[in-house]
C-alpha positions as CSV (number, residue, x, y, z in Angstrom):
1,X,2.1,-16.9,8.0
2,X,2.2,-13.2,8.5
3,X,0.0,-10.5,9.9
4,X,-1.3,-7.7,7.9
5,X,0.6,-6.3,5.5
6,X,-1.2,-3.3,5.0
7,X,0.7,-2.3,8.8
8,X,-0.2,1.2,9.4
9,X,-4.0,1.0,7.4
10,X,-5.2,-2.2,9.0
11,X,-7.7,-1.9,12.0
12,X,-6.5,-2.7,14.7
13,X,-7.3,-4.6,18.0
14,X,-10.8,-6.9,16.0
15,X,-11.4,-10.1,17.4
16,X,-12.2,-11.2,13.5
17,X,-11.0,-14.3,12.4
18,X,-8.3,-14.0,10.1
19,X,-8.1,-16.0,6.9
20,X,-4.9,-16.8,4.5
21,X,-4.2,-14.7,1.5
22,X,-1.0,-15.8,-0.5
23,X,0.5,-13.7,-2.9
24,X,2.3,-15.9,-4.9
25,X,5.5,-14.9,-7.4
26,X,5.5,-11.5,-5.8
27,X,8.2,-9.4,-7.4
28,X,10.4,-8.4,-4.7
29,X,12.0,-5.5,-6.4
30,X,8.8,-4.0,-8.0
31,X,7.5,-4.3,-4.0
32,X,10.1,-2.2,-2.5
33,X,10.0,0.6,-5.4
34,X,6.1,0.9,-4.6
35,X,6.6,1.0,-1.4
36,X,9.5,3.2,-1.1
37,X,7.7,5.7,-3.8
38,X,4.7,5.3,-1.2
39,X,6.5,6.2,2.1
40,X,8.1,9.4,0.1
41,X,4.2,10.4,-1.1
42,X,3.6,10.1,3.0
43,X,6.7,11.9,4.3
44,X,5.1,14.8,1.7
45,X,1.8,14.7,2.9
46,X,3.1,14.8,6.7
47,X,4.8,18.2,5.7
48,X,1.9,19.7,3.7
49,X,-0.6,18.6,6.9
50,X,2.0,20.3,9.1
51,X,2.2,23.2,6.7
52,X,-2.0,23.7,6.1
53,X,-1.7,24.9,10.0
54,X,-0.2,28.0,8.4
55,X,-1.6,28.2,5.0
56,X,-5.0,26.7,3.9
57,X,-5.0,23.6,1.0
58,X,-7.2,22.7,-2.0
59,X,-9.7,21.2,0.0
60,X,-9.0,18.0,-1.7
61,X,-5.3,18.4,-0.8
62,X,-6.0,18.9,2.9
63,X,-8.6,16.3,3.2
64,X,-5.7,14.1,2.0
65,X,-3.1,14.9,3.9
66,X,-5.4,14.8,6.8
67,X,-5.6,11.1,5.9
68,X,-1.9,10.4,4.6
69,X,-0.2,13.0,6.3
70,X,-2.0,12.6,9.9
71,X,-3.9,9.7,10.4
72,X,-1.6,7.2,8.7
73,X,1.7,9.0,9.3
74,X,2.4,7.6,12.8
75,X,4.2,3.9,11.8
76,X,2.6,1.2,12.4
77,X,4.6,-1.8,11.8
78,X,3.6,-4.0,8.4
79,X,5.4,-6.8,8.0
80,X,8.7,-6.3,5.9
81,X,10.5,-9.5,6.9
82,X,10.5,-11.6,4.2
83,X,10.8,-9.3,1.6
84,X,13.5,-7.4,3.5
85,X,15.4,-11.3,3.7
86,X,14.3,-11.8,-0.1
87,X,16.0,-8.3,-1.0
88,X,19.3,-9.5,1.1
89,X,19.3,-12.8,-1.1
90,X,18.8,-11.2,-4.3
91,X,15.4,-13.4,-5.0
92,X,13.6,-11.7,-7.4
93,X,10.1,-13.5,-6.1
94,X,8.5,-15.1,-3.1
95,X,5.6,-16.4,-2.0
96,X,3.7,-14.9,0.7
97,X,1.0,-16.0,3.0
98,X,-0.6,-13.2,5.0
99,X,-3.5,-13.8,7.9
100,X,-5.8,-11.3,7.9
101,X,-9.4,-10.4,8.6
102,X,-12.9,-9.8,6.0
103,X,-12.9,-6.3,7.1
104,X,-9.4,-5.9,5.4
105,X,-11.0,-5.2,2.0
106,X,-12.6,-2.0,3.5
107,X,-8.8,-1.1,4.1
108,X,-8.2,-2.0,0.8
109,X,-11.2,0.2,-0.9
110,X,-10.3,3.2,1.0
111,X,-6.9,2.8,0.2
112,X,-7.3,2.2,-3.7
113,X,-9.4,5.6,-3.5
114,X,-6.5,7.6,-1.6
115,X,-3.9,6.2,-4.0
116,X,-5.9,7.3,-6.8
117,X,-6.9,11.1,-5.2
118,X,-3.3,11.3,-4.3
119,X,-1.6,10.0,-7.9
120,X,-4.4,13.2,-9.3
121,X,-2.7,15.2,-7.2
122,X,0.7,14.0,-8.0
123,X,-0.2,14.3,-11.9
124,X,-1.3,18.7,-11.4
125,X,2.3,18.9,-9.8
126,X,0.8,20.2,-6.4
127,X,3.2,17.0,-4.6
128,X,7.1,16.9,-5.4
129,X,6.1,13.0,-5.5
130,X,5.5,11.4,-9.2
131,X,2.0,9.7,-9.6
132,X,2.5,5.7,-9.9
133,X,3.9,4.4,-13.4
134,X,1.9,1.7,-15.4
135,X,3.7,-1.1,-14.0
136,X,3.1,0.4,-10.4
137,X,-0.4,0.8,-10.7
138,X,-0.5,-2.7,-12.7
139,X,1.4,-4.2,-9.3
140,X,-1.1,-2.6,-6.9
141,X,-4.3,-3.6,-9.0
142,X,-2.9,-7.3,-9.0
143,X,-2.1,-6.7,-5.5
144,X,-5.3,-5.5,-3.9
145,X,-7.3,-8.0,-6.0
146,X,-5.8,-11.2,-5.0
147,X,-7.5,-10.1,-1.3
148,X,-10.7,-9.4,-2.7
149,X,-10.2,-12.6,-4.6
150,X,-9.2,-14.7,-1.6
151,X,-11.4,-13.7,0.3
152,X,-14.1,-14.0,-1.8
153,X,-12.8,-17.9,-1.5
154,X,-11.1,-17.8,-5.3
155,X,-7.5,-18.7,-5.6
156,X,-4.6,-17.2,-5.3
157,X,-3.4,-15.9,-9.2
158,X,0.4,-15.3,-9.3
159,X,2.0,-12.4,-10.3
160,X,2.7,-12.5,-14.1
161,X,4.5,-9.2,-15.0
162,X,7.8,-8.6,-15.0
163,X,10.1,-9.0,-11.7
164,X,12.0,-5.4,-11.9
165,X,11.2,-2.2,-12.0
């Protein structure tokens, strides 16, 4: 079992119990491009937050780099450890189990709602980042739903698209 994965969004410090949510057939590749394409949409929003000291932003724009660039810039650890050993091994899929609390899924609304603000953003070429690509917004929709799933007390689905990128 594994803590959050959703590191630097999760709350932090609840004494909530934490239940299992396993992401089963989780394709390893398709992870890391999402996440890497995610970490470069953050290192642009740290800039532009730094940068709307100087010149004001759409207020749109500024309201989310206030929240990418800002609030969720400083790295909080998620935990990359079995993927990172499942990249080193060349397995296309694992199964995951993570541990975390109910109040996760508010992580997971907000977060849904940034994504898609920020991929808007990414489509009227404000951000040097491209918006999410169907099989990257496919990955995420299956991703954020098996915790609302889970949690709800459904199973787990597996992933059923394709393993690369």
């Amino acid at each position: 079992m594994t803590a959050s994965p959703f590191g630097r969004y999760a709350p932090g410090g609840d004494d909530e119990p934490l239940h299992p949510v396993r992401l089963l057939n989780l394709p390893v590749r398709v992870l890391v491009d999402e996440r890497e394409r995610h970490d470069s949409m953050l290192r642009e929003f740290a800039l532009l937050a730094l940068d709307a000291q100087a010149r004001p932003l759409p207020p749109g724009l500024a309201e989310l780099a206030q929240a990418f660039g800002v609030r969720y810039a400083t790295a909080r650890s998620r935990p990359d450890a079995p993927v990172d050993e499942a990249v080193q091994q060349g397995t296309a899929a694992i199964d995951v189990t993570y541990d975390v609390p109910v109040s996760v899924l508010e992580t997971v609304e907000r977060l849904e709602r940034l994504m898609a603000e920020a991929d808007d953003f990414c489509r009227s070429e404000q951000l040097l980042t491209l918006p999410r690509n169907a099989l990257q917004l496919r990955f995420d929709t299956w991703y954020f739903e098996q915790f609302r799933r889970q949690l709800a007390g459904e199973p787990a689905q597996p992933w059923d698209g394709p393993l690369e990128p």
